[in-house]
VOPAGU-2260 file (C-alpha; in pm, 1 decimal, decimal comma):
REM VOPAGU-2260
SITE   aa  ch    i         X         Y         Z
SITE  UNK   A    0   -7859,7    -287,4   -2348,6
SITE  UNK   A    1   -8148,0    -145,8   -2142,0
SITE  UNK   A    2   -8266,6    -394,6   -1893,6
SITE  UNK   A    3   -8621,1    -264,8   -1762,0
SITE  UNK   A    4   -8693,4    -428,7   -1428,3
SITE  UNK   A    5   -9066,2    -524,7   -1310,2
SITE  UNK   A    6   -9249,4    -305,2   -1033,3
SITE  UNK   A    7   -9132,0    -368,1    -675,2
SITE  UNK   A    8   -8863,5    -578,0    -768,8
SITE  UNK   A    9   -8716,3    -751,1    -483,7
SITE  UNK   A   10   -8375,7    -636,4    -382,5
SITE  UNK   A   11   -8217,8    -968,9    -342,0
SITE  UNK   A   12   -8379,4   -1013,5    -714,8
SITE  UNK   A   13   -8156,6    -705,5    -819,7
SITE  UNK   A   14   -7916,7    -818,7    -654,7
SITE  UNK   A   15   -7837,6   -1134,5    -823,6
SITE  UNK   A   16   -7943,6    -978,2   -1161,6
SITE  UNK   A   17   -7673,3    -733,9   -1071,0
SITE  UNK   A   18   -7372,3    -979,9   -1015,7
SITE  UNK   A   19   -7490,2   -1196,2   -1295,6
SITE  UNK   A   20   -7413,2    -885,0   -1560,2
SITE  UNK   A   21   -7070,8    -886,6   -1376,3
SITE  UNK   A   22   -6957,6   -1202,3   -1400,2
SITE  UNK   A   23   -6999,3   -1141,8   -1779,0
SITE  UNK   A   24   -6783,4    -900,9   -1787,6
SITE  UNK   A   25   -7030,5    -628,9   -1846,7
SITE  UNK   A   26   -7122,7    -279,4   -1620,4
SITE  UNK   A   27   -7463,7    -271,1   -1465,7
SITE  UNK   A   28   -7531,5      96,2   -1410,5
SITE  UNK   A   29   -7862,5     199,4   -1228,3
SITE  UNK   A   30   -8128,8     430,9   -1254,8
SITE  UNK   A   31   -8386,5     442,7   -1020,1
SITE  UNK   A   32   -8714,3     537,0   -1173,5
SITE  UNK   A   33   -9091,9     666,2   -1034,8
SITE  UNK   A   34   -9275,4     337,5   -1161,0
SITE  UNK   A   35   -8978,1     155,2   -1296,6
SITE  UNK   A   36   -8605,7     118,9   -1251,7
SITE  UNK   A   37   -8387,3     -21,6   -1539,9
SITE  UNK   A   38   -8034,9    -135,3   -1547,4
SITE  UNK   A   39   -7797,4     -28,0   -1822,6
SITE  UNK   A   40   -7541,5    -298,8   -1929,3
SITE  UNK   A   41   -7252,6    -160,0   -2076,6
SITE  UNK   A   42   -6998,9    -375,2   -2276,6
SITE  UNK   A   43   -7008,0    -608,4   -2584,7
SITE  UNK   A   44   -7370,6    -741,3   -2551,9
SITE  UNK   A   45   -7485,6    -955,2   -2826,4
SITE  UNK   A   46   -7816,0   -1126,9   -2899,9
SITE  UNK   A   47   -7774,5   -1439,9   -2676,7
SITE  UNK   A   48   -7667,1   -1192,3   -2379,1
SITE  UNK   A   49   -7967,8    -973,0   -2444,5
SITE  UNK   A   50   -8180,0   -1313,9   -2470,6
SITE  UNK   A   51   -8012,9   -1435,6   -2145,6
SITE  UNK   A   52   -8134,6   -1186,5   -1983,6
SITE  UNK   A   53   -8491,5   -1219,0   -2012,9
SITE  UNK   A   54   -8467,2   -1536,4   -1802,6
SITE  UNK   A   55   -8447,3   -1328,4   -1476,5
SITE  UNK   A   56   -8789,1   -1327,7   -1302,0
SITE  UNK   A   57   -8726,0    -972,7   -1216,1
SITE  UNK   A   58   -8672,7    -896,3   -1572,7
SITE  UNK   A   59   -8976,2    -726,1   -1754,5
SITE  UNK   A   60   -8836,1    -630,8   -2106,8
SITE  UNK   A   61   -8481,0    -583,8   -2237,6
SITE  UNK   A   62   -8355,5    -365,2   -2487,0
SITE  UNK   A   63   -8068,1    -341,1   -2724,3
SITE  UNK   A   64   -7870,7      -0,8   -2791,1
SITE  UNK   A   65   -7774,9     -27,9   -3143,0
SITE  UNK   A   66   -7513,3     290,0   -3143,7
SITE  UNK   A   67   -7160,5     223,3   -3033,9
SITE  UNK   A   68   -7259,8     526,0   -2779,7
SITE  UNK   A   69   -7459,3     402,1   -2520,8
SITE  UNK   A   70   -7498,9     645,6   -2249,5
SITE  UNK   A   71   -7520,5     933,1   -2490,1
SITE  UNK   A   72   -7777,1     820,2   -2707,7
SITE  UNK   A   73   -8154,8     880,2   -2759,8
SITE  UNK   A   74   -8220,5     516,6   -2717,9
SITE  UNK   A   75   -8096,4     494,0   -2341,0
SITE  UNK   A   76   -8245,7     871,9   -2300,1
SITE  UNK   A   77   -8497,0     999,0   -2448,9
SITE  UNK   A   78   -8579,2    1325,8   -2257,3
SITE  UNK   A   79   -8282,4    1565,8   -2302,8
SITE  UNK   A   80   -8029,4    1603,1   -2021,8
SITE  UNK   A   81   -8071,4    1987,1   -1857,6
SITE  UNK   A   82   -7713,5    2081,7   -1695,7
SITE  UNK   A   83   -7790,9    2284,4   -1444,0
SITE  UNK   A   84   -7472,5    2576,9   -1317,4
SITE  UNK   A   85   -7582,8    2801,5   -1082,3
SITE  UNK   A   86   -7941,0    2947,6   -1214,3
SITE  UNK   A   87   -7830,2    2879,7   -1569,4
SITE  UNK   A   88   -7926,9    2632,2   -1775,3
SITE  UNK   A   89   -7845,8    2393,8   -2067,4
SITE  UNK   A   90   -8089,6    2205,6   -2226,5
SITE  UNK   A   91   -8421,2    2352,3   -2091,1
SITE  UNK   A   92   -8511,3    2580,5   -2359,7
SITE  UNK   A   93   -8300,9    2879,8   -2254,3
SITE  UNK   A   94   -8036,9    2987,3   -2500,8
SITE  UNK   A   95   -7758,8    3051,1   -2274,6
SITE  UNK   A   96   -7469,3    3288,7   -2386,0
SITE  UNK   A   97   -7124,7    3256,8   -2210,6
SITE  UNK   A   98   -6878,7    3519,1   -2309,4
SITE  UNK   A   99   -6541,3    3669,0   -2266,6
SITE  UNK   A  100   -6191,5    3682,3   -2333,4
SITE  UNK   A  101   -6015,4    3445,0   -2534,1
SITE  UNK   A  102   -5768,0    3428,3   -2214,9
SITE  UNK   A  103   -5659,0    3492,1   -1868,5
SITE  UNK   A  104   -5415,8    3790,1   -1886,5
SITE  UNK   A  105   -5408,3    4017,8   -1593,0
SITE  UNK   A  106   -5655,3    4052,9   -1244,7
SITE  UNK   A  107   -5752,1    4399,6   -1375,0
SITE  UNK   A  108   -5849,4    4253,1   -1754,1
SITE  UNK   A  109   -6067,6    3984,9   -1614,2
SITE  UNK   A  110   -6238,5    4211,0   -1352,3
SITE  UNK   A  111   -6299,5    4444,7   -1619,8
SITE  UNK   A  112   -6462,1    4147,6   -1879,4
SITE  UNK   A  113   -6676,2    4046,1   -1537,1
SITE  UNK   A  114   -6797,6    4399,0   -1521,0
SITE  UNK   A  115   -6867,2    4401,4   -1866,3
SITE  UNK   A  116   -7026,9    4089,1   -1888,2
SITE  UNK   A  117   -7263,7    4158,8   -1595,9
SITE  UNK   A  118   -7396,9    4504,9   -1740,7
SITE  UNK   A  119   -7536,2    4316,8   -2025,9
SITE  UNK   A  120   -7697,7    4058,4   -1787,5
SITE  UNK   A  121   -7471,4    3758,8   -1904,6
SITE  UNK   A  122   -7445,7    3500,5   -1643,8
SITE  UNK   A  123   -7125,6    3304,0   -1719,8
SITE  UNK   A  124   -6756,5    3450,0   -1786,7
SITE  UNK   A  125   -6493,8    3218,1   -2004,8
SITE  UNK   A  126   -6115,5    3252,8   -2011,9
SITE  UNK   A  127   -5879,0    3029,6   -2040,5
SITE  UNK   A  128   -5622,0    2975,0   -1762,1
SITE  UNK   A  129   -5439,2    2757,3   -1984,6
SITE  UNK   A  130   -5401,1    2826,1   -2364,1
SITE  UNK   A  131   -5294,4    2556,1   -2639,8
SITE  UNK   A  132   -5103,4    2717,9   -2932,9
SITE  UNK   A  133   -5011,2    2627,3   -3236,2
SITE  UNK   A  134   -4677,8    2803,4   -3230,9
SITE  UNK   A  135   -4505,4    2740,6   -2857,3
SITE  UNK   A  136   -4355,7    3137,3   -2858,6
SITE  UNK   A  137   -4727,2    3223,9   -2837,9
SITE  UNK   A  138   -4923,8    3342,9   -2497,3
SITE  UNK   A  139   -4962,7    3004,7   -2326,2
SITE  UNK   A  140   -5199,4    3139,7   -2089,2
SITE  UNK   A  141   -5124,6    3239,5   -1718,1
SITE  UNK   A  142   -5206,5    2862,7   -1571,6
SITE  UNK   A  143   -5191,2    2830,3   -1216,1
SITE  UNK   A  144   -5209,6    3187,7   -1113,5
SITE  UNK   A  145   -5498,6    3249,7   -1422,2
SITE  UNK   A  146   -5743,4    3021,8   -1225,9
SITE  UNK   A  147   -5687,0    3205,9    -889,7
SITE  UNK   A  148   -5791,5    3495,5   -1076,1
SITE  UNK   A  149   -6094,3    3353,0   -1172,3
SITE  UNK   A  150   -6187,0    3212,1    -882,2
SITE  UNK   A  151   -6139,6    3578,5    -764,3
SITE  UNK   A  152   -6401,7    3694,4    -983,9
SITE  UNK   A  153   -6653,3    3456,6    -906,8
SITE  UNK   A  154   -6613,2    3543,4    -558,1
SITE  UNK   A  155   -6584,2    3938,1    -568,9
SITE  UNK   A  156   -6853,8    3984,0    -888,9
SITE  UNK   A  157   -7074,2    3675,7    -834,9
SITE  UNK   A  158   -7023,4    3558,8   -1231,2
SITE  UNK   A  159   -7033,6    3199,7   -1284,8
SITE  UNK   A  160   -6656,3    3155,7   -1448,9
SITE  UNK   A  161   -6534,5    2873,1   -1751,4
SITE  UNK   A  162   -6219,4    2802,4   -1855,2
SITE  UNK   A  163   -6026,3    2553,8   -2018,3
SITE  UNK   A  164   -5857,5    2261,5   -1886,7
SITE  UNK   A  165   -5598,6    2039,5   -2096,3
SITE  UNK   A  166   -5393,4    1857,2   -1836,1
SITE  UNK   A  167   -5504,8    1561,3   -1577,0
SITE  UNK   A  168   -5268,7    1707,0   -1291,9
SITE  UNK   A  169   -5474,1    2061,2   -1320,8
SITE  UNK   A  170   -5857,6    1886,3   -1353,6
SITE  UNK   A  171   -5854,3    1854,8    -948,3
SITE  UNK   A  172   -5768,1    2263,9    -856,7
SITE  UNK   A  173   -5928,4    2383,7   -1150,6
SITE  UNK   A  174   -6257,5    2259,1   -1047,3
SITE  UNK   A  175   -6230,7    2388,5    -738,1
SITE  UNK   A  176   -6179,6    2740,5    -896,5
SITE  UNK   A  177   -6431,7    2767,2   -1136,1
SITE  UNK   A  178   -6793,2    2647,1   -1218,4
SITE  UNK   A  179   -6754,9    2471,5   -1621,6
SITE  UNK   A  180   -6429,2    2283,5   -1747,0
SITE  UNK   A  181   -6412,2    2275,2   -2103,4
SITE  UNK   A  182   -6207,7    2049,1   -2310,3
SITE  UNK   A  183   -6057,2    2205,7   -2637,6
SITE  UNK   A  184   -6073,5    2059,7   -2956,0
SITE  UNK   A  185   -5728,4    1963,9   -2952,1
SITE  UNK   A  186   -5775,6    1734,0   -2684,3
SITE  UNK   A  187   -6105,6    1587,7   -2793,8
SITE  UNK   A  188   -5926,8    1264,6   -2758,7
SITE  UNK   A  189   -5734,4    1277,4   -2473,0
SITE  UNK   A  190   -5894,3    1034,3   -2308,2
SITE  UNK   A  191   -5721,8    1019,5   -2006,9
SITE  UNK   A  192   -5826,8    1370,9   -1950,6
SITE  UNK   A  193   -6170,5    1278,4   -1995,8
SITE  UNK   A  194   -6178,6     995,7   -1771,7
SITE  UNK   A  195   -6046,3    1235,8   -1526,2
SITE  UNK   A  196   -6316,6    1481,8   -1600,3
SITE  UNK   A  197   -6613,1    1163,8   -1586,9
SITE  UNK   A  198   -6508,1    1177,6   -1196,6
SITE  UNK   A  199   -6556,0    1540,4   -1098,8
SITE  UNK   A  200   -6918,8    1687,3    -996,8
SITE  UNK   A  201   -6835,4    1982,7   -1269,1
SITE  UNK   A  202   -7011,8    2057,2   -1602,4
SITE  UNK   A  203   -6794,9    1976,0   -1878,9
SITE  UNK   A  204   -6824,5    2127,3   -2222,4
SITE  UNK   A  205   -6665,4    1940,7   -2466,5
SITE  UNK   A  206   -6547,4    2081,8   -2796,8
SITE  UNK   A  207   -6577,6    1898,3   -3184,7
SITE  UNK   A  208   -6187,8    1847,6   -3309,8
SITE  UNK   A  209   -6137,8    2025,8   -3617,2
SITE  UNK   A  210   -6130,0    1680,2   -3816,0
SITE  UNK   A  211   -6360,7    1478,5   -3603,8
SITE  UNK   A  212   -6715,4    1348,1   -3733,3
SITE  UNK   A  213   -6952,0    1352,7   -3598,1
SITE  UNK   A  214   -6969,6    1014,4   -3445,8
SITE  UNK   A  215   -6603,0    1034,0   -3311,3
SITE  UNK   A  216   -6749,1    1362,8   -3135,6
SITE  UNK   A  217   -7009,9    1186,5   -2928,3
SITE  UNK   A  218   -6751,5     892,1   -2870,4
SITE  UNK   A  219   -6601,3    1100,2   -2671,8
SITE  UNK   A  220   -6874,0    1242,3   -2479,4
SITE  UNK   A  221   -6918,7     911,1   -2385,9
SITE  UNK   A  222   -6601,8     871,7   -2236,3
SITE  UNK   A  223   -6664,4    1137,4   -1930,6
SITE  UNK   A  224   -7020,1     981,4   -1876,3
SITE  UNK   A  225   -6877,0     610,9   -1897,0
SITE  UNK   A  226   -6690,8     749,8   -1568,5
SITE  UNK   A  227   -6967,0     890,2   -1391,4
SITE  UNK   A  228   -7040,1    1273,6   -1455,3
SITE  UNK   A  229   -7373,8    1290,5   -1672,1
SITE  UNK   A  230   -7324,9    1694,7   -1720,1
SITE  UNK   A  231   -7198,4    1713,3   -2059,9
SITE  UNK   A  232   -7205,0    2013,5   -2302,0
SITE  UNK   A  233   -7124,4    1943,3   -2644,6
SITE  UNK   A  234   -6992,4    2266,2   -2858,8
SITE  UNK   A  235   -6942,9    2251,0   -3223,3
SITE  UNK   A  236   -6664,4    2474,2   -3286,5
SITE  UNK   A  237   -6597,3    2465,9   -3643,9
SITE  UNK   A  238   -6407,6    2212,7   -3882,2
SITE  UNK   A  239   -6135,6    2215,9   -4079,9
SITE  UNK   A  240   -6196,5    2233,9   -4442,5
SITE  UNK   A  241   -6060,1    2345,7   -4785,8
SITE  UNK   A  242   -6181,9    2683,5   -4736,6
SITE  UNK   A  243   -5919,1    2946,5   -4627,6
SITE  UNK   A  244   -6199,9    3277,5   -4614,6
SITE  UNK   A  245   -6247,0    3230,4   -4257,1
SITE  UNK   A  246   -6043,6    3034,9   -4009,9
SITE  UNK   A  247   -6271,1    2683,6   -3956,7
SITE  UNK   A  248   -6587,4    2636,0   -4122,4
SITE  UNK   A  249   -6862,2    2618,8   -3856,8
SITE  UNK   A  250   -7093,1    2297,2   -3942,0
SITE  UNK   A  251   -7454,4    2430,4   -3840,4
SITE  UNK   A  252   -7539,7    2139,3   -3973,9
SITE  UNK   A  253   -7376,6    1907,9   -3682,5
SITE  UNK   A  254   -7640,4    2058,2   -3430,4
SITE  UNK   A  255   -7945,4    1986,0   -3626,1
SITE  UNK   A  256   -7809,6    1591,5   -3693,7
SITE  UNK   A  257   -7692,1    1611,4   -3278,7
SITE  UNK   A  258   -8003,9    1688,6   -3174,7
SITE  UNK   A  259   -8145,4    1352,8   -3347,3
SITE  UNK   A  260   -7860,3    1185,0   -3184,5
SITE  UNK   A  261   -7800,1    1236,8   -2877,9
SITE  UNK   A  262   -7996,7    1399,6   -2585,9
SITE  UNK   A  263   -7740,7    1623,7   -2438,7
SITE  UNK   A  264   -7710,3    1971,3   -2491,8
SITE  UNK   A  265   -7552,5    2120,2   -2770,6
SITE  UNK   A  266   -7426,8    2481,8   -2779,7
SITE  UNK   A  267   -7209,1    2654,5   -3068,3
SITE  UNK   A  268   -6846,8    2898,3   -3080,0
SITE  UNK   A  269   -6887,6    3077,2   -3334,7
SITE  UNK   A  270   -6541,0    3283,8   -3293,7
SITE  UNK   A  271   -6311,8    3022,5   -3362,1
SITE  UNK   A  272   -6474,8    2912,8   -3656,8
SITE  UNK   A  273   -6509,9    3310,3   -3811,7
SITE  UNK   A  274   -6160,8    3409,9   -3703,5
SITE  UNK   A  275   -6280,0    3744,3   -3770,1
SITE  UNK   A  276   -6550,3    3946,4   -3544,0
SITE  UNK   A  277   -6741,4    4104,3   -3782,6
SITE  UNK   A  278   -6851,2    3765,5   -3911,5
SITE  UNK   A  279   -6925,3    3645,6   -3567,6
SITE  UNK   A  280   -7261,5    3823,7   -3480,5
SITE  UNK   A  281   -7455,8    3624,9   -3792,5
SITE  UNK   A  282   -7314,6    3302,1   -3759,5
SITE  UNK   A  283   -7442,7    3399,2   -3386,5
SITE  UNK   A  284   -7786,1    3415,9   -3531,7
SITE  UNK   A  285   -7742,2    3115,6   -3737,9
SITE  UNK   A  286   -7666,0    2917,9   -3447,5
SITE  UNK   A  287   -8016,1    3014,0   -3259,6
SITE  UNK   A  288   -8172,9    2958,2   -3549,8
SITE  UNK   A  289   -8083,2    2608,8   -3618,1
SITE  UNK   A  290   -8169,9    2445,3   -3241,0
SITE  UNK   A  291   -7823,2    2536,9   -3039,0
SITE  UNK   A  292   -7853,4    2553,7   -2666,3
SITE  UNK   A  293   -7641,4    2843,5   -2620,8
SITE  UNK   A  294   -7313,5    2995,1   -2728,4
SITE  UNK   A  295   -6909,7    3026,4   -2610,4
SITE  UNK   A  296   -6816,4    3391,6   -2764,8
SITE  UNK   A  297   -6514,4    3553,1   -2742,2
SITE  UNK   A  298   -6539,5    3915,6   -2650,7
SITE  UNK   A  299   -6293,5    4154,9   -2510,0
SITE  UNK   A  300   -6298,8    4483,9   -2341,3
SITE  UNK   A  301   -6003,1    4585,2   -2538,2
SITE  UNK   A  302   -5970,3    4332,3   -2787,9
SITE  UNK   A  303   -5688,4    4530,4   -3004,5
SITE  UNK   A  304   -5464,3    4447,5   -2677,0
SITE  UNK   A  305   -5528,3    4101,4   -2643,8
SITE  UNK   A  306   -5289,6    3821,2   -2592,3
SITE  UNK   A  307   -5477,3    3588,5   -2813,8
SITE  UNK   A  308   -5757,5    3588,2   -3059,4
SITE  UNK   A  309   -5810,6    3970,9   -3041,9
SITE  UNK   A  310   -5931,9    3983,3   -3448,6
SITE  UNK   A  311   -6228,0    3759,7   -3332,8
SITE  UNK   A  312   -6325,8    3906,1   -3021,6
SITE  UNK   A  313   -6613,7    4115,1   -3000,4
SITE  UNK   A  314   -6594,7    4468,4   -2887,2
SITE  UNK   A  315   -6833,9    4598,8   -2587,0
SITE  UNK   A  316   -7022,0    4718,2   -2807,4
SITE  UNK   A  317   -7105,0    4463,0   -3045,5
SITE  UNK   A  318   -7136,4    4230,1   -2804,7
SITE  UNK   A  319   -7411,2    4429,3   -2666,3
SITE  UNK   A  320   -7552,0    4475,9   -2990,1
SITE  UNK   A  321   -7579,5    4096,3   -3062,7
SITE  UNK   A  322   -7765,8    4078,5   -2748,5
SITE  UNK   A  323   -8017,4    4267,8   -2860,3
SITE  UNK   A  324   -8059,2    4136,6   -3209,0
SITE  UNK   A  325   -8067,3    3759,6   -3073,3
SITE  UNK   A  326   -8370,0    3840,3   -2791,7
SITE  UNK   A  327   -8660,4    3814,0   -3094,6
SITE  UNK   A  328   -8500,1    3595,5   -3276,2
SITE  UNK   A  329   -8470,4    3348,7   -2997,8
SITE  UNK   A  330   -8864,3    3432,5   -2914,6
SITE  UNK   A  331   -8904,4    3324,3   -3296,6
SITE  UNK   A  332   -8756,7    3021,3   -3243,2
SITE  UNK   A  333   -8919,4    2941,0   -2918,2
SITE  UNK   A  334   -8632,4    3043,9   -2705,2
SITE  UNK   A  335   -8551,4    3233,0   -2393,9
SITE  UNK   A  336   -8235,7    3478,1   -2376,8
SITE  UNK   A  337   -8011,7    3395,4   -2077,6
């Protein structure tokens, strides 16, 4: 419920507005507007609430948010959310690309993606400090240590860094090491980890499970803004499917429906869902094409040596060749290349 308060309310009028959502209960949360400010009640509101409401003398309209999302929804936004890293942007028209290795493995291999990265004028570096695995004899990442690295190269190359977070005891260093968390798709729903991540000042991208619909997706979006951090990335990543030609099947059609849904920004990884690299450039493409903000690709400078997820990684060079295909194709679809 949107509660839209009348021009130069009275505090003391807020005020008891303010405790009377309480004592129901319910969270007021505030926004503070140029003409108007309005109140969002979160909770189970139902009609006699919303009704209730109007009774306040402060009180110019109220409004009820049908989805079981409040605070990610069109209806309590309608002007998309921009996150804002460094001078990058989500949201604002720019289609962002963040790139790198699939992990943390060594100081010189991460220096060497920076490098890489920053010849071809990409902003932000990923690699994961910490790596989930399906099979537990497989590269688990370099944890601890992997995150000093990258906080190494943001401070020797001047790359804005991402990386992966999966446990509620790492949330607090990790943020102070790099610039974007992101949450994996197999802990969509750890929701203790997200309530942790709703309390940092960090951008947050937040991957689609590989059986999660779509609603379940922005359900938990709306867990880290429930708890206070409004910079929110969501990434489709691919579902799983009966098809076995490529490792998830990447649901292009998630961001078009997202974008009626929800106003935060939506970017795509097309790696995990191709598996292989040579089907990574067009699904790339496909991903400009349909409305993404941006993209999470893997690319390695020596990808036939990697740890993890070398068959999808892009080489230098094709990664600079997908640059240079996706410039007029984002000017066709009224895009900027970041």
């Amino acid at each position: 419920m949107i509660i839209v308060l009348k021009p130069n309310t009275r505090n003391e009028d807020r005020q008891t507005l303010l405790e009377a959502i309480s004592k129901r209960g319910l969270k007021p949360v505030e926004f503070a507007g140029t003409e108007r400010s309005t109140i969002h009640v979160l909770g189970d509101v139902n009609e006699s609430v919303a009704e209730s409401m109007k009774s306040f003398e402060c009180v110019e309209n109220v409004l009820r948010i049908l989805k079981p999302y409040k605070l990610a929804s069109k209806e309590h936004q309608s002007q998309k959310t921009v996150v804002k890293v460094g001078d990058v942007s989500f949201g604002n028209g720019e289609f962002t690309i963040i790139a790198g290795p699939c992990s943390v493995e060594s100081e010189a291999q991460v220096m060497e993606s920076a490098h890489m990265l920053k010849k071809l004028g990409i902003k932000i570096m990923r690699a994961s400090a910490f790596k989930p695995r399906t099979s537990p004899y497989d590269f688990q990442g370099m944890g601890i240590e992997g995150l000093k690295l990258l906080k190494k190269v943001r401070e020797e190359t001047g790359m804005l860094v991402e990386t992966e977070i999966m446990d509620v005891r790492d949330v607090k260093i990790a943020a102070e090491c790099v610039d974007i968390l992101r949450v994996g798709a197999r802990n969509m729903q750890n929701f203790d980890l997200l309530k942790e991540l709703g309390k940092i000042d960090k951008p947050v991208i937040l991957k689609r499970g590989m059986s999660a619909t779509i609603n379940e997706f922005i359900m938990a979006a709306e867990y880290i803004l429930l708890h206070g951090n409004r910079r929110v990335i969501l990434c489709e990543r691919g579902i799983r499917t009966f098809e076995t030609a490529y490792r998830n099947t990447l649901d292009l059609g998630a961001v078009a429906v997202l974008r009626t849904l929800t106003h935060l920004p939506i970017i795509v990884d097309p790696s995990h869902a191709a598996g292989k690299r040579d089907l990574v450039p067009p699904l790339c493409k496909a991903a400009a094409a349909v409305g993404a903000d941006g993209l999470l690709v893997e690319a390695h400078p020596h990808p036939d040596q990697a740890l993890s997820d070398g068959a999808q990684s892009l080489t230098p060079e094709q990664l600079a060749k997908l640059m240079e295909e996706l410039r007029p194709l984002c000017i066709a679809v009224g895009r900027r290349l970041a």
